[in-house]
Each structure stands twice: as structure tokens, then as C-alpha cells.
N, C-alpha and C positions, 0 to 999 in steps of 0.2 A: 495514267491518272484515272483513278474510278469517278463514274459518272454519277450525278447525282438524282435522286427518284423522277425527279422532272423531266432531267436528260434520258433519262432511259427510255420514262412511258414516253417522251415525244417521237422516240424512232418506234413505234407503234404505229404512228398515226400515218396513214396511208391514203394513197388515192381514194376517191368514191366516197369516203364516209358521211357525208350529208347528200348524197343521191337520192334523189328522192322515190319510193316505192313505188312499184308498178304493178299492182295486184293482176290486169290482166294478163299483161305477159308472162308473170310467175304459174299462173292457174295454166294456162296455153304451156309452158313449157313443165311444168309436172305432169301435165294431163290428168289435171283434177280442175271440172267445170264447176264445181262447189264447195270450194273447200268451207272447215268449217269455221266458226269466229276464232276458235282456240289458232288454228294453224295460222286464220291469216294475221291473227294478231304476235305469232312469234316470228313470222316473214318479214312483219312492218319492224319488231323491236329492232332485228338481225343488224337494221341499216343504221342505227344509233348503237354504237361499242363502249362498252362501260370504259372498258381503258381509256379512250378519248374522253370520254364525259367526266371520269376522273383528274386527267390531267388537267383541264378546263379549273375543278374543283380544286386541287391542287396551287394550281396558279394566280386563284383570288385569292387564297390564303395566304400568301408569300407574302409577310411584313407584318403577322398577325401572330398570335397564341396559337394557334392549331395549325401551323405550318408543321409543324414535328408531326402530327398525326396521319402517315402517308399509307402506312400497313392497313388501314380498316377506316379512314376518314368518308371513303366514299364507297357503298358496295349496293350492287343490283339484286333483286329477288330475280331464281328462276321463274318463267311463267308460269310452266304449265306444273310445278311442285308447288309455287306458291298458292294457284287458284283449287289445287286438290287440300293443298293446307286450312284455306279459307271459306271452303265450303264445307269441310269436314267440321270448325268448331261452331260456324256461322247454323248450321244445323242443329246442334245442341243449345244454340242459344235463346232463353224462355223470350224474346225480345225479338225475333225471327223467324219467321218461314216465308215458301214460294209465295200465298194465298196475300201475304203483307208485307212484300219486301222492305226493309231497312236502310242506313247509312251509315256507309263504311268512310273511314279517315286513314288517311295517313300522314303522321307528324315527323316532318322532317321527309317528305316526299321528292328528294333529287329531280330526275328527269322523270319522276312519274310514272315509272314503268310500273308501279303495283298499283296505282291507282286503276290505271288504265286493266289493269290483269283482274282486277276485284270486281271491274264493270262488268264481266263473264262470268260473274256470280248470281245466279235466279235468285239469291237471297237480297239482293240489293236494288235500291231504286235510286239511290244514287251516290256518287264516289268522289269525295273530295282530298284534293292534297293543301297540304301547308309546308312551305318552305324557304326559309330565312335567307339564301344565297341566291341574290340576283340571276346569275350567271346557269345554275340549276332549273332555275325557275323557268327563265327565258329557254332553255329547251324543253321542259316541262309543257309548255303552252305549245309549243311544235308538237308536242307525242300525240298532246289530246286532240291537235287537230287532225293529225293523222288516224288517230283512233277513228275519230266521226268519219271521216272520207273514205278509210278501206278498210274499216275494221265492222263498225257495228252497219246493221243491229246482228245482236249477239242469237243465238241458236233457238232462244225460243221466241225471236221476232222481238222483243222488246230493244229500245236502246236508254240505258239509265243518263240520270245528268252526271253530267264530268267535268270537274276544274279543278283550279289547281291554282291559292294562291299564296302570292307574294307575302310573310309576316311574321309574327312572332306569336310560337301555339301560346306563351304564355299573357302575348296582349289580346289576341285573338282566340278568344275561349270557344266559339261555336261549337269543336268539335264532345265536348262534352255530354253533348245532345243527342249524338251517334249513338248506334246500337254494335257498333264496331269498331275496335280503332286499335291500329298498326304503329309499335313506335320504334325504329331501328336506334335505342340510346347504346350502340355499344360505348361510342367511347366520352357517355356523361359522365360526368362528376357527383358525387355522395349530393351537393348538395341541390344539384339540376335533377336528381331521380328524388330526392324529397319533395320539391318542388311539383314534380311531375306527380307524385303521387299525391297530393293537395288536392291539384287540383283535377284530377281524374276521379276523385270523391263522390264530386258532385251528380257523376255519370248515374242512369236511371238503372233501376234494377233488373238484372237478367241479362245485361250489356255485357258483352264482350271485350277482354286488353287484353293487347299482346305486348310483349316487350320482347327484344333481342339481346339474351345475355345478362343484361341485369335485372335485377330482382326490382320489383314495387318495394317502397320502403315502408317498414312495419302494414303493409296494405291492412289496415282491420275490417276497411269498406269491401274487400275485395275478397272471393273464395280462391285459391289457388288449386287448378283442376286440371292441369297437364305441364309436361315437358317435353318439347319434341323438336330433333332436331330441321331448319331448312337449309336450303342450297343458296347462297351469296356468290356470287363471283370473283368472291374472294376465296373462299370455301363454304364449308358448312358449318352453323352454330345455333345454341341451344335459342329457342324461343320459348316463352314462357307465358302460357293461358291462366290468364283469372276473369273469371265471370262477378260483376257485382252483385253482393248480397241485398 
């Protein structure tokens, strides 16, 4: 009898997986007395596994519309591809540099990991997530605290703010304010990326959006000024940069 996606990723889940991190035992047994933010913050990810945090995500859908969405429902940014991706366009943006760090979002921020990844960006002073799954959320809130404890401050001594809430991007509009902002819609719908693109309008000029995979709909507010692919844990796919005009 074949097993079903749940059944599967659960023989995943394994001993240790909420162990909690031990920076100094790891630095002592690498024999690295200082590692740096980047390293010690993909040490700290290592012990939260997307497959489990997927499964997790999976399993509060079951009785819901978006139970069938199990191929791409729930996927992680690499770290350290993601923080070279977001310092590369966070650099180009008129809304940005080291001298006046910015605020980076991420919409639909799972367990947080690119929030937490963006905070290692000198472009930023500070990094918020928003995310609508209870269950997400509430590991979310673990990462960043781990973040604070063995993670920052980040390499040039600074540590930005970091959260991560509980909500709906479209009742909770804040992130509009951002000079940055990350929205993994693979698998929206025509009428949640019109939606999304309303109200990302309102964004200031020289700002930054990404989106994953789908396109801004008719963007007129928006310049469309790259394509490039990043690494998801599920694989890699196309992200797409517009800076607002």
C-alpha cells in the first residue's frame, strides 16, 4: 500500500530534532574560537529541518483547501545563497545603504529562517516576518530567539530588530513601509497576486520586491529589473526583482 506525503515525511523525523544548539561546543569541537555570524547562524538553522517543519505545516492543513499543495506548500531559503542574493539587490536599491540601513519583510515568513538570514545583511536595521499559520509562527518565535542568543550580533557588531508576527499581510499592511520585502507566492492564486500587487503600490520609491515565481500583476508602480534563480529546499526557482518607480 503507498504511503501518503504525511506518511512519508513523518519517517523523516528523527531523534534530536528540537535539541537545542550549543554554540560553544560546536566552535570547541570545529576549532573555530570565532566563528563568524554567517557560520554560526547556519549551525543554529541545521537543528530545525525543513522536512519536519514541513510536515508540522502539512498537518494543520489536513481538512482545509490547501491540503493538496504538499510539492511546494512549504519551502526554506538557503542561507548563505539567500543573504548573497539580498545584499546583492539591497545594494542597488535608491532606498538603501550601510551609512542608513533599511527594513526588510518577509510575507508569509514560515519558521523564519530568511528573516533571521536578512538580519546579516549591513543593509538592514531591521527584519520582520508575517505569517498566517499558527504552528509556523510558533517556531518562528523559537528561531528568533535563538537567533538573539547564539547568533547576533552579526559581523560588523551591530544586532537589527527581529520578529516575527502572527497575521494577515493583507490586514496587516506595515510591511508596505519597508525598503525590502520578500514574498515566496509560489503557490498564490491570479487573484491573491492582484491583490498583492494593490497593495505593494503603495510601497515608497526606490523600494525593493521580490516575488518567487510569480509575476506582479500588470505592476505599473513597479520597474521590473531582474530574474534570478535561488535555492529552496525543495529546489531552485526563478525570483523576480522590481524596484518601485
Amino acid at each position: 500500500m503507498s504511503s501518503t506525503p504525511t506518511e512519508r515525511l513523518r519517517k523523516l523525523v528523527e531523534n534530536g530534532i528540537s535539541k537545542r544548539f550549543d554554540l560553544t561546543a560546536w566552535a570547541r569541537d570545529t576549532g573555530c574560537a570565532q566563528p563568524t555570524a554567517l557560520a554560526r547562524l547556519e549551525a543554529t538553522l541545521e537543528q530545525i529541518r525543513p522536512d519536519v517543519v514541513k510536515l508540522i505545516v502539512m498537518e494543520s492543513l489536513e481538512g482545509t483547501g490547501d491540503e493538496d499543495l504538499d510539492t511546494m506548500v512549504y519551502g526554506e531559503t538557503n542561507a548563505r545563497a539567500f543573504l548573497e542574493f539580498v545584499n546583492k539587490y539591497a545594494k542597488g536599491a535608491a532606498a538603501l545603504d550601510t551609512n542608513a540601513p533599511g527594513v526588510f519583510y518577509d510575507l508569509g515568513s514560515g519558521a523564519g529562517k530568511s528573516v533571521v538570514t536578512a538580519a546579516l545583511s549591513p543593509y538592514f536595521r531591521a527584519c520582520h516576518g508575517i505569517e498566517i499559520l499558527p504552528c509556523a509562527h510558533a517556531i518562528a518565535e523559537c528561531v528568533i530567539e535563538d537567533f538573539l542568543r547564539d547568533v547576533a550580533p552579526r559581523d560588523d557588531g551591530a544586532t537589527p530588530t527581529v520578529s516575527a508576527r502572527l497575521g494577515d499581510i493583507f490586514s496587516d499592511t506595515s510591511w508596505t513601509e519597508a525598503d525590502f520585502v520578500f514574498c515566496n507566492c509560489v503557490t498564490w492564486d491570479e487573484s491573491t497576486i492582484a491583490r498583492l500587487t494593490q497593495t505593494a503600490s503603495s510601497m515608497r520609491s526606490g523600494s525593493i520586491f521580490v516575488t518567487v515565481l510569480c509575476p506582479l500583476a500588470e505592476p505599473h508602480a513597479f520597474d521590473f529589473i531582474a530574474e534570478e534563480e535561488i535555492a529552496f529546499s525543495w529546489g531552485h526557482v526563478e525570483a523576480l526583482v522590481y524596484k518601485k518607480t
